[in-house]
N, C-alpha and C positions, 0 to 999 in steps of 0.2 A: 379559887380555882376557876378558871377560865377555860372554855373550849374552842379550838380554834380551828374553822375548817379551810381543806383548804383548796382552792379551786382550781381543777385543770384549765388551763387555756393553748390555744394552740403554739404547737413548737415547731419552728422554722427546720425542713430538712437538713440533715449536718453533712452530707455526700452524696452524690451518684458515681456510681460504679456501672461498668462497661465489660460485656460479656468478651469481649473481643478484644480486652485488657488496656493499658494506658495511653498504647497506639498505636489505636486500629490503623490495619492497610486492607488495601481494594488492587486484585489487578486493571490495569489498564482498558480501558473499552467497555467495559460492564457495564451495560446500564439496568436500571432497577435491579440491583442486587443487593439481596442483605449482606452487612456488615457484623452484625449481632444486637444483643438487647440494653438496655437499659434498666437499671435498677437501683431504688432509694433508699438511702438508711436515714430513718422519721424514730423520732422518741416517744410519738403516736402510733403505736403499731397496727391500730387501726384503719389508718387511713390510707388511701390510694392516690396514685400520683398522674398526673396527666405530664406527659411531654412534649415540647414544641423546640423547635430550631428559633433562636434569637439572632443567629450566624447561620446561612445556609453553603456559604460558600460561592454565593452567587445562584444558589439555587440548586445547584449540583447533589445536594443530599437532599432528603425529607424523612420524618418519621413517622411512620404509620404504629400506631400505639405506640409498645414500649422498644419499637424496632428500629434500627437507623438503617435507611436505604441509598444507594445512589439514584438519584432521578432519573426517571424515562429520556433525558438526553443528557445528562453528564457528560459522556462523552469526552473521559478523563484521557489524558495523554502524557504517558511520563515523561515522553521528551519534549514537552511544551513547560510543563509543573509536577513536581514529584511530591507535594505536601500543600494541604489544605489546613485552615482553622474552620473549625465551629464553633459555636457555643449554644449549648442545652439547657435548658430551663426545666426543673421538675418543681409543677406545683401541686401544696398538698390538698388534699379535701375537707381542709378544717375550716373555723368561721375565726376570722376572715382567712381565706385560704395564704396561704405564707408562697414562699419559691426561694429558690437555689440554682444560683445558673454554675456551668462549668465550662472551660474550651478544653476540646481536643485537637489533637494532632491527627490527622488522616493521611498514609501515607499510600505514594500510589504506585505498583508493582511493577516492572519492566516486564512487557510479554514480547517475543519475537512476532513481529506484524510481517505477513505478506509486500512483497512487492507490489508497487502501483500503477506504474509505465515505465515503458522503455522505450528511447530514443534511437534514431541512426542518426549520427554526426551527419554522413555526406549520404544520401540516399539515388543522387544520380548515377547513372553508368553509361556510357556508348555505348549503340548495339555494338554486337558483333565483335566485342572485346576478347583480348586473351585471353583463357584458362590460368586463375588465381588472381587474377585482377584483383584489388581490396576497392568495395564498394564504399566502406566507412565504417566507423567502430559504436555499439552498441554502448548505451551508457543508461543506468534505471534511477528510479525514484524510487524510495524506500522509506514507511516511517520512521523506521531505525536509524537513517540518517540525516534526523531531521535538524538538528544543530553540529553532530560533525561524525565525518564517516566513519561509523562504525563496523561497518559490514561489506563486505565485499561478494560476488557473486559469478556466478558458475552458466554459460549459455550453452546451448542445445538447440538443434533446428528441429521441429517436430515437422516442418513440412515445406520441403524445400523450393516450390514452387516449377514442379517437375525435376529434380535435379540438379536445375539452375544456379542457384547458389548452397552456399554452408557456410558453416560461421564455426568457429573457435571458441575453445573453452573462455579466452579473454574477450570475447566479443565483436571480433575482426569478423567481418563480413566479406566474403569472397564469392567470387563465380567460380561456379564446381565442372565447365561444359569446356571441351577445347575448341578453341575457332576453326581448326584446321581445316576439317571438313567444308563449313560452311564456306570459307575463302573459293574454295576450290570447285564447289558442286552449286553452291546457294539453295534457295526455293526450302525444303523443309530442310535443311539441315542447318538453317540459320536458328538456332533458340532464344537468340536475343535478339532478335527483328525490329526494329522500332516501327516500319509497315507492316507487321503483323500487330504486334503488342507496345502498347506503349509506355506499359507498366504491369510488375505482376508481384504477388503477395506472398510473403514468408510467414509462417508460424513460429514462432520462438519461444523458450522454454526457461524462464528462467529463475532459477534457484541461491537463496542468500544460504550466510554459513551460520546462520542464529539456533537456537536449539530450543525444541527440533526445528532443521531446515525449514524452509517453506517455498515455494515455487508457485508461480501461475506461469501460462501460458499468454503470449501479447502477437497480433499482427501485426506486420510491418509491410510499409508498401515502399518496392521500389522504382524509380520510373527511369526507364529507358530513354537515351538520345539518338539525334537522328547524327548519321554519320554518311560522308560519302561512301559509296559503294565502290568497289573496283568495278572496271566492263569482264565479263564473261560471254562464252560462244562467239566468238567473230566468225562472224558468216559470210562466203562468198558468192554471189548469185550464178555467176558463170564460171569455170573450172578450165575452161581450155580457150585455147586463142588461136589465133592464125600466124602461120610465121610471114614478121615482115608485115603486120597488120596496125597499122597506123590509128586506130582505137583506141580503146582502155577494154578490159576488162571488168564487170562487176555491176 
């Protein structure tokens, strides 16, 4: 009869499991945000696991204990990349400590992003133009439309630069002031003066159709040209003549 003992030695983790299931997503723009945990199945159920990224994604993630984060600048973009790989290492606490890597799939959410700029095509105008003039057409930048236009957008004047102009829900920019006056009278009733002003600023409003909407507000400047003037008030110094008076007048 013989006894035979028999000696534990360490056992190589057989899984990691992911609290945020086989694959995990992250919205857009998060940075340092948990994703969820990480957890080992060991046939040592004693021991404890340390985790480490062997694949960071460039850096993009890290794990703080048994947590998986986006990094302080991730600064993920669905419409640049919509899925990343990692790969996690859990090693055990045994001698000599064992490990188990895995990759996952990281996918990355689409959020509706705000507007960024907005352009005027044609931003010049002659003073003293006519009432509906089109100064040019507004046109934005959008992350949403960063590989093909997705989204489309809705304008507003929040500040018309006295009344001066308005602009259209398509983005058409127009002088909102009729000339008539000023033809006729000059001095302040000219609003597009290029000797007064040679340029003056619009606020604009503008809204995408993404859910929910989103909008900011952008100035626009636009710059008046100089234009000839008609003559006004012709004045005559002298008003009466002599008959038969071989002069001139004036």
């Amino acid at each position: 009869r013989f006894n035979v003992d028999i000696v534990d030695v360490n056992d190589r983790p057989r899984a990691i499991t992911f609290s945020g299931g086989a694959q995990p997503s992250i919205n857009e723009n998060e940075n340092s945000k948990a994703l969820g945990t990480f957890t080992t199945l060991d046939d040592d159920p004693a021991h404890t696991h340390k985790y480490t990224l062997t694949d960071s994604a460039g850096g993009r993630f890290v794990i703080k204990g048994a947590t998986l984060l986006t990094s302080s600048n991730a600064n993920l973009n669905y419409e640049s990349k919509a899925e990343f790989s990692i790969t996690v290492r859990s090693t055990d606490s045994g001698s000599p400590p064992l490990f188990l890597e895995k990759v996952f799939i990281v996918r990355v959410n689409d959020v509706n992003e705000a507007p960024t700029a907005v352009y005027l095509g044609a931003n010049k105008i002659a003073e003293n133009i006519a009432l509906d003039s089109i100064v040019g057409t507004l046109s934005t930048t959008d992350p949403d439309n960063f590989k093909t236009a997705r989204q489309s957008f809705v304008y507003t004047i929040v500040n018309s630069a006295g009344g001066r102009f308005k602009v259209d829900a398509g983005g058409i920019v127009k002088v909102a002031l009729s000339n008539v006056d000023c033809l006729k009278l000059g001095g302040a009733e000219c609003k597009l003066d290029y000797e007064t002003a040679k340029s003056h600023k619009i606020l604009v409003r503008v809204t995408d159709n993404g859910s929910p909407p989103l909008r900011r507000d952008f100035s626009v400047t636009i710059f008046v040209t100089d234009a000839n003037d008609r003559p006004r008030n012709l004045d005559i110094d002298k008003f009466s003549v002599k008959e038969c008076y071989g002069g001139y007048a004036g």
